[in-house]
DOFISE-504017 format. One record per residue: x, y, z of N, C-alpha, C, O, CB in turn; residue in one letter. Coordinates in steps of 0.2 Angstrom, whole numbers, plus 5000, padded with zeros to 4 digits. Glycine has a CB too. Layout:
BEGIN
- n.x; n.y; n.z; ca.x; ca.y; ca.z; c.x; c.y; c.z; o.x; o.y; o.z; cb.x; cb.y; cb.z; r
- X; Y; Z; X; Y; Z; X; Y; Z; X; Y; Z; X; Y; Z; A $
...
END
This chain:
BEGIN
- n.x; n.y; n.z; ca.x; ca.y; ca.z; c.x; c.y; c.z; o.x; o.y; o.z; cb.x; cb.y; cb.z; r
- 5004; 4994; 5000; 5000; 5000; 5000; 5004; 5006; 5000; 5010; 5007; 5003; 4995; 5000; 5006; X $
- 5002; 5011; 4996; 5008; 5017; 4997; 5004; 5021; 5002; 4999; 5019; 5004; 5010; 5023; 4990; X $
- 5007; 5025; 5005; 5004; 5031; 5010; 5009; 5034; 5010; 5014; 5033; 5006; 5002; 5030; 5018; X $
- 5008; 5041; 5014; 5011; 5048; 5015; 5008; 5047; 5022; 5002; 5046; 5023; 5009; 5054; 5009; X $
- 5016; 5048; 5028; 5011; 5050; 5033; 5012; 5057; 5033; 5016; 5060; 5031; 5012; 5048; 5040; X $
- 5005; 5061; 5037; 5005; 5066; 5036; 5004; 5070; 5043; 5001; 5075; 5043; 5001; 5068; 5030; X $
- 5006; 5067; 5046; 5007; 5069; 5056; 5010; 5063; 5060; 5009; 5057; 5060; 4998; 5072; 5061; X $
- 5013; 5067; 5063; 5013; 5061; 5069; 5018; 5065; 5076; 5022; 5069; 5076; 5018; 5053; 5065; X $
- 5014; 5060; 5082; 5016; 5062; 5088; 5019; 5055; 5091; 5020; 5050; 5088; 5010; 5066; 5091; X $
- 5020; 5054; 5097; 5024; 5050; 5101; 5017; 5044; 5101; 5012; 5044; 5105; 5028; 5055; 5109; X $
- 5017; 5039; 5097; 5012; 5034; 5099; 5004; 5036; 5094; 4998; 5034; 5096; 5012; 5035; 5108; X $
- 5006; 5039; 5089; 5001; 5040; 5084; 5002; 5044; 5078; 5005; 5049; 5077; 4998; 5043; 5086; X $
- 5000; 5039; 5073; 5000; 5042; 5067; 4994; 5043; 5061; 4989; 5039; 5061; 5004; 5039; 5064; X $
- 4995; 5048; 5057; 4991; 5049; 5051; 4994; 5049; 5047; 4999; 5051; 5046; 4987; 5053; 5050; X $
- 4990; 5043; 5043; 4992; 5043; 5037; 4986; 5045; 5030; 4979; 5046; 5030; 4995; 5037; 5036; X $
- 4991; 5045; 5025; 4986; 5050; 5019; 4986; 5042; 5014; 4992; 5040; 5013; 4993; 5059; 5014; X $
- 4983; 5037; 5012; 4983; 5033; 5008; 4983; 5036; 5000; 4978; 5040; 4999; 4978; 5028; 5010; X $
- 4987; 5034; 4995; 4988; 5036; 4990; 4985; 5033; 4984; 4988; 5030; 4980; 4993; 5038; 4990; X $
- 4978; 5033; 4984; 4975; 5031; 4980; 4969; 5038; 4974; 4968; 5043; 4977; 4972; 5026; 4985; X $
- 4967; 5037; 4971; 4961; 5039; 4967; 4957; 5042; 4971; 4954; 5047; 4972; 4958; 5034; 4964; X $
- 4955; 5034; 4974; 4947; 5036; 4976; 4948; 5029; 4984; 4952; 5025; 4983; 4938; 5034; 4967; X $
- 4946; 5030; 4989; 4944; 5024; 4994; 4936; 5023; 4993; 4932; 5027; 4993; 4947; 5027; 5003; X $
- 4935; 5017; 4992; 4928; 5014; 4992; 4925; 5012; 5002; 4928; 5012; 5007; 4929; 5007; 4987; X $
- 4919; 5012; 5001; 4920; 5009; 5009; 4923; 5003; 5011; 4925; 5002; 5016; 4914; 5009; 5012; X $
- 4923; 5000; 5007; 4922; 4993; 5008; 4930; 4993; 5009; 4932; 4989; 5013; 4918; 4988; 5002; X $
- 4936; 4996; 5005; 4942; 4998; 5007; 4945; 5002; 5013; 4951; 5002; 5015; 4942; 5002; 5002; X $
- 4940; 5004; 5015; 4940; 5006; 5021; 4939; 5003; 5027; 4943; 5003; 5031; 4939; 5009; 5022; X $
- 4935; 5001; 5026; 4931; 4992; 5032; 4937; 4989; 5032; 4940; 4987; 5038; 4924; 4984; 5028; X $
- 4940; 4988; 5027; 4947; 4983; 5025; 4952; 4983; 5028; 4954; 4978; 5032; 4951; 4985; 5020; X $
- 4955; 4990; 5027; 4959; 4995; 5032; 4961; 4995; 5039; 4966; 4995; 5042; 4957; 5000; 5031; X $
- 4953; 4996; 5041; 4953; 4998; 5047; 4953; 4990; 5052; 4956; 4989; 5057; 4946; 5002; 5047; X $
- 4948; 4984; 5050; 4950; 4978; 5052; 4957; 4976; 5052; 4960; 4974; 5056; 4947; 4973; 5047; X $
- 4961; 4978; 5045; 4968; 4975; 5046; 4973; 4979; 5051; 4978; 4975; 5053; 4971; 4975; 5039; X $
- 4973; 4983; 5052; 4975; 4989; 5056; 4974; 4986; 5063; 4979; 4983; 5066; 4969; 4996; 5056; X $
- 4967; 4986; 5065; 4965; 4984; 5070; 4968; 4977; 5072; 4969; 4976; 5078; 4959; 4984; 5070; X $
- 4970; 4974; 5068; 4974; 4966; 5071; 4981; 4968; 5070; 4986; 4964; 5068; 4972; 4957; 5065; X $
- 4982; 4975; 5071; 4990; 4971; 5071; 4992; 4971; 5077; 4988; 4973; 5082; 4996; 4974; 5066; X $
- 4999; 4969; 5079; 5002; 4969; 5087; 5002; 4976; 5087; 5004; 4979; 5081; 5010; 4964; 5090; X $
- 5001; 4980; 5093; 5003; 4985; 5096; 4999; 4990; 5093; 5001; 4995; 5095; 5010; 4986; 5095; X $
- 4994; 4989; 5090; 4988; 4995; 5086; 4983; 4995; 5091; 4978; 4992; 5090; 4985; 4992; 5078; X $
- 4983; 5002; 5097; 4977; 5000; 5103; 4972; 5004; 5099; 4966; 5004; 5101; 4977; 5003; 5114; X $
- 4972; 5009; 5091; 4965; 5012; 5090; 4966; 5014; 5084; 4971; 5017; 5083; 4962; 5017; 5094; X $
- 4962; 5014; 5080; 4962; 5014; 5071; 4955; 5019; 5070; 4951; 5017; 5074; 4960; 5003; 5066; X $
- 4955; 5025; 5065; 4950; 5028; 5063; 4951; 5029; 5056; 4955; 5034; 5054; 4949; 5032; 5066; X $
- 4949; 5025; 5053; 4951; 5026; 5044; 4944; 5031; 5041; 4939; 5029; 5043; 4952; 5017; 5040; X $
- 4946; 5035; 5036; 4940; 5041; 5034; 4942; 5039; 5027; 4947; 5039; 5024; 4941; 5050; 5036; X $
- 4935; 5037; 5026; 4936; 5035; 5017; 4937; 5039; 5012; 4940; 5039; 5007; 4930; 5032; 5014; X $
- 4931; 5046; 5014; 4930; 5051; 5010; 4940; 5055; 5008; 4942; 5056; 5003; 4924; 5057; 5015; X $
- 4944; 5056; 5015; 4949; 5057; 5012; 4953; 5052; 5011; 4958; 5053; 5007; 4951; 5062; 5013; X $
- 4954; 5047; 5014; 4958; 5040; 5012; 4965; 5044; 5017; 4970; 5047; 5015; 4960; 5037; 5002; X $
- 4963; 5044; 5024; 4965; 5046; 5028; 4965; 5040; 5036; 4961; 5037; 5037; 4961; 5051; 5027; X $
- 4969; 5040; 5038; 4966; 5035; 5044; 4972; 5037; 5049; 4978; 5037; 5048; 4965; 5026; 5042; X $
- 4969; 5038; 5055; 4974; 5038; 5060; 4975; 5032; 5065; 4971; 5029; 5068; 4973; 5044; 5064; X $
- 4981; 5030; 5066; 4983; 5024; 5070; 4987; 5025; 5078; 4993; 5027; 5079; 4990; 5020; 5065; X $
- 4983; 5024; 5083; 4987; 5025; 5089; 4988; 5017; 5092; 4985; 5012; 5093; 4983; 5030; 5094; X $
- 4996; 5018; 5092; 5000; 5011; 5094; 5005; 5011; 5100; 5005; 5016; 5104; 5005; 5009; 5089; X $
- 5009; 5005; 5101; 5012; 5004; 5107; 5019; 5004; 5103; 5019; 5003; 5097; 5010; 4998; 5111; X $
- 5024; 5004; 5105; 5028; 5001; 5101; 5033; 5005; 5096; 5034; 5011; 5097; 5025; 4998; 5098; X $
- 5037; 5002; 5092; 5042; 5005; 5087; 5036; 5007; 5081; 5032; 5004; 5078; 5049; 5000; 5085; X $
- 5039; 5016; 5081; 5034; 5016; 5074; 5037; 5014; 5068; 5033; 5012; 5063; 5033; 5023; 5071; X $
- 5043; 5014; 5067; 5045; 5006; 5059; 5042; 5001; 5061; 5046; 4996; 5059; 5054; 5002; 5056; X $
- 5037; 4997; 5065; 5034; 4992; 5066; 5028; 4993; 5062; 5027; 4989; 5057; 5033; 4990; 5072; X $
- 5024; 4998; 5064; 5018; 5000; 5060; 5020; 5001; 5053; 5016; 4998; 5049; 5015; 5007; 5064; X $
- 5024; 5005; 5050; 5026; 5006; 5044; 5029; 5001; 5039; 5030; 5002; 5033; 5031; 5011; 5044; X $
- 5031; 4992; 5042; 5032; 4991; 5037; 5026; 4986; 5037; 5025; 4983; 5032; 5038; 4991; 5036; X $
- 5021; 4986; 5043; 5013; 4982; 5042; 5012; 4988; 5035; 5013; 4987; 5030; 5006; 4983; 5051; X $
- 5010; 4991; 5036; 5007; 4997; 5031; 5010; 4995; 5022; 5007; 4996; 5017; 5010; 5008; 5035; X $
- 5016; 4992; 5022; 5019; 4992; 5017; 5018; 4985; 5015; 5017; 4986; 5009; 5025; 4994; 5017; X $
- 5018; 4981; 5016; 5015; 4973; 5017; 5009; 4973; 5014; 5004; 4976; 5016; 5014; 4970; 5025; X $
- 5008; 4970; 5008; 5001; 4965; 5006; 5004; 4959; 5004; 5010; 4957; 5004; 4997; 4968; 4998; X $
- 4997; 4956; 5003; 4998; 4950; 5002; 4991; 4946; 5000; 4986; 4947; 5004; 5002; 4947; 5007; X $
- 4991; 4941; 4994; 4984; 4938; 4995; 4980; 4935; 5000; 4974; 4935; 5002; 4983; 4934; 4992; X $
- 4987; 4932; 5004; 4983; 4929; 5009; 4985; 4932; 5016; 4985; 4930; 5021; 4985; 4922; 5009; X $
- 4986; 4937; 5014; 4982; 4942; 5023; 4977; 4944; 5019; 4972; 4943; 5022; 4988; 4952; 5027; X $
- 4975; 4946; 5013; 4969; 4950; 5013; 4964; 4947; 5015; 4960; 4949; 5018; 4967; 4953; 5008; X $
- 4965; 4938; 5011; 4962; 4932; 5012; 4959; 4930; 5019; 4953; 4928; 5020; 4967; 4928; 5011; X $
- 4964; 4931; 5023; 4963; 4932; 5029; 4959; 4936; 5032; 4954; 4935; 5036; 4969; 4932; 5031; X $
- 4962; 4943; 5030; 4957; 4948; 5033; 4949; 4949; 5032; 4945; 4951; 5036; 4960; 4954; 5029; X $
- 4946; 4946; 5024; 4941; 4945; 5025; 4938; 4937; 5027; 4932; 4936; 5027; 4940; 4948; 5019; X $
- 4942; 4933; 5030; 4940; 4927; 5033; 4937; 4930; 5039; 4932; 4927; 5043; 4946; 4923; 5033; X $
- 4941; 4934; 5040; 4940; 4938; 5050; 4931; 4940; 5051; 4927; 4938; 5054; 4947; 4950; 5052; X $
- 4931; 4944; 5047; 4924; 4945; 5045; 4918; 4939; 5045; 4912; 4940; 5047; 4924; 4946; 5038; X $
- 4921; 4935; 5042; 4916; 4929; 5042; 4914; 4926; 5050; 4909; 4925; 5053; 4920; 4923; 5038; X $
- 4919; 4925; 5051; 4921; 4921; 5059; 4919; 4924; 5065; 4917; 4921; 5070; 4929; 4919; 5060; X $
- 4921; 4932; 5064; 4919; 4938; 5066; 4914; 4944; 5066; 4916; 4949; 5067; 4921; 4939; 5065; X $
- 4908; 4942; 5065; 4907; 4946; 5060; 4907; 4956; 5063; 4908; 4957; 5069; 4899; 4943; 5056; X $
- 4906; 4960; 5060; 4908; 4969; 5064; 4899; 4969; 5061; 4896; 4966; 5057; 4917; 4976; 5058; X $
- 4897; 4973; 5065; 4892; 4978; 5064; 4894; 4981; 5059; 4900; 4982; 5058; 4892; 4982; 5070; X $
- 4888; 4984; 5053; 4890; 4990; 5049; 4896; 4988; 5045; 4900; 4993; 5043; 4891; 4998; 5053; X $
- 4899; 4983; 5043; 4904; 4982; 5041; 4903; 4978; 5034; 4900; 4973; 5034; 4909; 4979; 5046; X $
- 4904; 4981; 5027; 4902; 4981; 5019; 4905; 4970; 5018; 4901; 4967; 5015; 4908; 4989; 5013; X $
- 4909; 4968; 5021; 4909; 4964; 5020; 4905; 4959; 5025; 4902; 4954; 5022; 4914; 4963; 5019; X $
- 4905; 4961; 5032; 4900; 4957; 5036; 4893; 4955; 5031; 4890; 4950; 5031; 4899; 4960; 5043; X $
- 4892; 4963; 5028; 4885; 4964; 5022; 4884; 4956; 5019; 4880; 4951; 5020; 4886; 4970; 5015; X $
- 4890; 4957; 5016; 4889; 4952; 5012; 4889; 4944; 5013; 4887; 4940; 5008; 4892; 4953; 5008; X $
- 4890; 4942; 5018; 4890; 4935; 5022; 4884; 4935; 5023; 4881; 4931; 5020; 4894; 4935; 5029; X $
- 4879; 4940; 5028; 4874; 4940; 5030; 4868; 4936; 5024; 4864; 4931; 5023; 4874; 4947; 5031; X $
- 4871; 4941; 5019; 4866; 4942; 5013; 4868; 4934; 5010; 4862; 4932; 5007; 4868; 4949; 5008; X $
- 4872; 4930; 5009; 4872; 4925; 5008; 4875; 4926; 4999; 4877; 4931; 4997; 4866; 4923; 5010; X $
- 4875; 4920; 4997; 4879; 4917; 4992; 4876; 4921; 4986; 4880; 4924; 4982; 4878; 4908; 4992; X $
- 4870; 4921; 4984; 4865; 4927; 4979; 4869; 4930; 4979; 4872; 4930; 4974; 4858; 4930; 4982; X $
- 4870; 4937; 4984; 4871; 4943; 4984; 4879; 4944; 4983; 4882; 4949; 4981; 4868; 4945; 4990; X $
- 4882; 4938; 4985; 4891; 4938; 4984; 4892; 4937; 4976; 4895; 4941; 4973; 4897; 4930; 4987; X $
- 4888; 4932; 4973; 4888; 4932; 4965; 4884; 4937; 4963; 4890; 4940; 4961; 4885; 4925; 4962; X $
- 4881; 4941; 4962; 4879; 4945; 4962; 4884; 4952; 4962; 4883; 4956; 4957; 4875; 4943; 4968; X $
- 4889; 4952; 4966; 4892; 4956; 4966; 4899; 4954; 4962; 4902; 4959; 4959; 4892; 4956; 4972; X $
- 4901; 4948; 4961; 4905; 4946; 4960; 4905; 4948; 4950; 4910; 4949; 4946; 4906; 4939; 4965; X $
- 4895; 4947; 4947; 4895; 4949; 4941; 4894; 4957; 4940; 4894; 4960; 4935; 4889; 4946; 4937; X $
- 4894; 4959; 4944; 4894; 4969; 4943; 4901; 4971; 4942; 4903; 4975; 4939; 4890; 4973; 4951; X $
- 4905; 4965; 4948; 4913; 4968; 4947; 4916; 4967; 4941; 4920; 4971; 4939; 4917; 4966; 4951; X $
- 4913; 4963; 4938; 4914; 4958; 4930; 4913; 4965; 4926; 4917; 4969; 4925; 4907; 4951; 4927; X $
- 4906; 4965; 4925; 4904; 4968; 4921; 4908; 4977; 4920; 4907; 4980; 4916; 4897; 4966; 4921; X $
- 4913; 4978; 4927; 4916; 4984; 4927; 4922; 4985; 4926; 4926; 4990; 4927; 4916; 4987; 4932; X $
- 4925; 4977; 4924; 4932; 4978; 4922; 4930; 4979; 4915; 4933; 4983; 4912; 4937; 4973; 4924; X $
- 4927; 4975; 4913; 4925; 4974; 4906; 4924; 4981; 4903; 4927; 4982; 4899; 4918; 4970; 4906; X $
- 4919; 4987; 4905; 4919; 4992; 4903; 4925; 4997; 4902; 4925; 5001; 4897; 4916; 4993; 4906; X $
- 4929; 4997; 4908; 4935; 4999; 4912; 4941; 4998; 4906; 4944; 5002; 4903; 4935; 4994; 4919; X $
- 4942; 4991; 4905; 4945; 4987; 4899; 4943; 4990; 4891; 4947; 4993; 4887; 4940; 4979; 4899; X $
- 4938; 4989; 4891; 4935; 4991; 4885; 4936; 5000; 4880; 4936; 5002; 4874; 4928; 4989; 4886; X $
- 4935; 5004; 4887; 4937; 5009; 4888; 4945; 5010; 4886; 4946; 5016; 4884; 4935; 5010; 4893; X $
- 4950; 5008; 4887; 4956; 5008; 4888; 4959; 5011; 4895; 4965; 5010; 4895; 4958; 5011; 4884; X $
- 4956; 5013; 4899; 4959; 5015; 4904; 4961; 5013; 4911; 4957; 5012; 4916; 4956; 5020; 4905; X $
- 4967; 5013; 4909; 4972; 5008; 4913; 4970; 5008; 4921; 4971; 5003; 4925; 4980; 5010; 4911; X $
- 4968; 5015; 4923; 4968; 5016; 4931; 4962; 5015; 4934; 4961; 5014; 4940; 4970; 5023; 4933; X $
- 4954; 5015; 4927; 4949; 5011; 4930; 4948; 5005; 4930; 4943; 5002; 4932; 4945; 5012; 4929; X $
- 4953; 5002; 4927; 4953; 4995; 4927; 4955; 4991; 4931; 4953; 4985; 4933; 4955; 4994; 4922; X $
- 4961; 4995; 4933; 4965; 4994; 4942; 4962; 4992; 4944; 4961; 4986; 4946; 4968; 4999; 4947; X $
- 4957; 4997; 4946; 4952; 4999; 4952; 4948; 4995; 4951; 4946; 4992; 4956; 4950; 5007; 4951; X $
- 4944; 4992; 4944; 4938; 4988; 4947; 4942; 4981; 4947; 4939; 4977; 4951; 4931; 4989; 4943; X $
- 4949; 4978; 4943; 4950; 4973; 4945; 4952; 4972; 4954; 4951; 4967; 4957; 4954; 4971; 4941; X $
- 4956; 4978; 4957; 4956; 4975; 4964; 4948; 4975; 4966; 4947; 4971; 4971; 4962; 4981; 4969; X $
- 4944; 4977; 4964; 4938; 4977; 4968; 4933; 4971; 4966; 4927; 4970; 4968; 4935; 4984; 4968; X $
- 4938; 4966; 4961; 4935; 4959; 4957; 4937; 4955; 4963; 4934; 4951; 4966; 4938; 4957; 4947; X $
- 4942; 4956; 4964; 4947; 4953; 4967; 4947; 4952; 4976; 4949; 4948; 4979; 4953; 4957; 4964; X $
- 4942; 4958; 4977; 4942; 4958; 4985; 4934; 4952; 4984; 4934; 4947; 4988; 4940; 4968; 4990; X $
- 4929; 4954; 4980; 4924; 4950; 4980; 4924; 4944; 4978; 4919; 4941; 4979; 4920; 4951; 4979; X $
- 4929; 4942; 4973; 4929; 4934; 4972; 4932; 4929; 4978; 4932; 4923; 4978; 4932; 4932; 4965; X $
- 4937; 4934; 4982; 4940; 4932; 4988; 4935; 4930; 4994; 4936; 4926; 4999; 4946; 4938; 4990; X $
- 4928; 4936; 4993; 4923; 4935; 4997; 4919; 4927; 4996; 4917; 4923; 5000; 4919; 4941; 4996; X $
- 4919; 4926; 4989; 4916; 4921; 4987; 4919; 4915; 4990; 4917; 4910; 4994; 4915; 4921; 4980; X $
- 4925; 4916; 4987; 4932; 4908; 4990; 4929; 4907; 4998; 4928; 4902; 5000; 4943; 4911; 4991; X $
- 4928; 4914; 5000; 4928; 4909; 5009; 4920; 4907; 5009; 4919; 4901; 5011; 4930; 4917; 5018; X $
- 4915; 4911; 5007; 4910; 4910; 5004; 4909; 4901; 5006; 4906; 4898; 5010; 4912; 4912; 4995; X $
- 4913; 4899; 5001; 4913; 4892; 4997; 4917; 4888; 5001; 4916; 4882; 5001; 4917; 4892; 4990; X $
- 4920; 4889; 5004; 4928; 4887; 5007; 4933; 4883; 5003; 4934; 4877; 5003; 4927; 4882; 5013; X $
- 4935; 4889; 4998; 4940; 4886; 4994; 4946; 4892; 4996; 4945; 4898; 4996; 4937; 4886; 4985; X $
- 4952; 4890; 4998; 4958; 4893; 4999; 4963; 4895; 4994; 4963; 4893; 4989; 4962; 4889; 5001; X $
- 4967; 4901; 4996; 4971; 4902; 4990; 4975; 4898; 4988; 4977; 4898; 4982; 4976; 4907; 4991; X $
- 4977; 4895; 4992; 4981; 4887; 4991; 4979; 4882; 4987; 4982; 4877; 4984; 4982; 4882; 4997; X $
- 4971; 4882; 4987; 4965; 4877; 4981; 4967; 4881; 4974; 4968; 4878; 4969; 4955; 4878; 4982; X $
- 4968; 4888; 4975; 4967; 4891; 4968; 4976; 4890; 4966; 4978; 4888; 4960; 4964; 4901; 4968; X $
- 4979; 4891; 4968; 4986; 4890; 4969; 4990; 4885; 4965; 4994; 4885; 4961; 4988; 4888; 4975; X $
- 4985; 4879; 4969; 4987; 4874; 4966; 4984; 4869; 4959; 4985; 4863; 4957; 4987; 4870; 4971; X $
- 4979; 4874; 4957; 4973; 4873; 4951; 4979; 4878; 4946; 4982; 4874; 4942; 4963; 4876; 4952; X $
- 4981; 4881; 4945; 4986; 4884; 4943; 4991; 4882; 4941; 4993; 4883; 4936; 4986; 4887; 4946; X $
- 4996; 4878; 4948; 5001; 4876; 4946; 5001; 4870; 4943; 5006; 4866; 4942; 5006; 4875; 4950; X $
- 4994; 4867; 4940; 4992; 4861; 4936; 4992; 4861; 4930; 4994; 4856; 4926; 4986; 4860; 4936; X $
- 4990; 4869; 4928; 4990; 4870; 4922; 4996; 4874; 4918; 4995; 4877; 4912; 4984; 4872; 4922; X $
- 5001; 4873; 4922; 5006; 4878; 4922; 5011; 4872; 4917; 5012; 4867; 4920; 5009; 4881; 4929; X $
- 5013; 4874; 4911; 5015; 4867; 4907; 5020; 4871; 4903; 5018; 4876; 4900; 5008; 4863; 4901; X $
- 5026; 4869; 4902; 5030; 4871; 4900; 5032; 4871; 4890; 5034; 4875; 4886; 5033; 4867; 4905; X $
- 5029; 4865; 4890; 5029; 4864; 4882; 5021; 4866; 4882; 5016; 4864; 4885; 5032; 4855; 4877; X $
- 5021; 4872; 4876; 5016; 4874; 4875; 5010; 4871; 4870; 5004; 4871; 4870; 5017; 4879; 4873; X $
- 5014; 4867; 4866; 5012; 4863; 4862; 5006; 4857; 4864; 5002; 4856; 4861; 5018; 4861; 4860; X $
- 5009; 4854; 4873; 5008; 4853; 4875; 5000; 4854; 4878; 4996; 4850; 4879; 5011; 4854; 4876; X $
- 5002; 4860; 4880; 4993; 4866; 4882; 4989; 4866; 4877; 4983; 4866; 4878; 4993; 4875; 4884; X $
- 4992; 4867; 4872; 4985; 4868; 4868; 4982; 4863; 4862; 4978; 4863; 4858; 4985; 4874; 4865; X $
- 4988; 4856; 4865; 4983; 4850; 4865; 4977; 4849; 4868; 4972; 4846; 4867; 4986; 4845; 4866; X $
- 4980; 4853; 4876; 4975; 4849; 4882; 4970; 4854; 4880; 4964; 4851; 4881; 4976; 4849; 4891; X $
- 4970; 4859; 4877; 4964; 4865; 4878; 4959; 4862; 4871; 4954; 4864; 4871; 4968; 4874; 4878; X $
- 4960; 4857; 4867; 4957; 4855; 4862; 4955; 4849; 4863; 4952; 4845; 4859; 4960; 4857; 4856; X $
END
């Protein structure tokens, strides 16, 4: 994630997240992942400016290089927390609630906005709606209970060196 912090005092920071635009559901995100980390006693993340302040314990390059850290399977994780957990008012708890309908459901709206996005040429809405294909088919996986490791390894199945190979199988 990039950020800019843009204050800080002895055991608190703001930061500026450098994005376009923050969605809520980006922010639920944020703020869950924040909240689990060691030494984080209070997280307020503001979507409108993609802003969020972190008060912690601890070394602040501890916090900075959680903040720098992605990964599928923390986000994986992150929205698993949800499940098992679910938060009040929280865009992913929504969709648990709401059930399998409303994940697929979501999961063709996000389709149909890369596709647009795609078709358009523009490379930075297309980002944008594939990370946001990407946070709800990850919804679906826990959904289902299928792992990044299931998809992982469906992957490294088809991963074939002589091509010639592939597209025998593919015919």
């Amino acid at each position: 994630m990039k950020f800019i912090v843009k204050h800080e005092i002895n055991g608190r920071l703001r930061i500026h997240v450098v994005q376009k635009r923050m969605t809520y559901t980006e922010a639920d995100t944020l703020s869950w992942f924040l909240s689990n980390q060691k030494n984080v006693t209070d997280v307020k993340v503001y979507e409108r400016t993609a802003d969020a302040v972190i008060c912690y314990k601890g070394e602040r390059e501890e916090i900075l290089t959680v903040l720098k850290q992605f990964s599928y399977e923390g986000l994986y994780r992150l929205i698993e927390g949800r499940k098992t957990s679910p938060k009040e008012g929280s865009y992913t708890t929504y969709l648990f609630e709401k059930g399998l309908d409303k994940i697929l459901k979501k999961v063709g709206e996000e389709c149909t906005e890369v596709i647009i996005g795609g078709r358009k040429e523009d490379k930075e809405e297309t980002i944008y709606e594939i990370a946001d294909l990407t946070y709800h088919v990850m919804v679906l996986m826990i959904e289902l209970g299928i792992s990044v490791e299931d998809i992982t390894k469906e992957l490294e199945k088809r991963h074939v060196i002589d091509h010639k190979v592939k597209q025998e199988r593919m015919q």
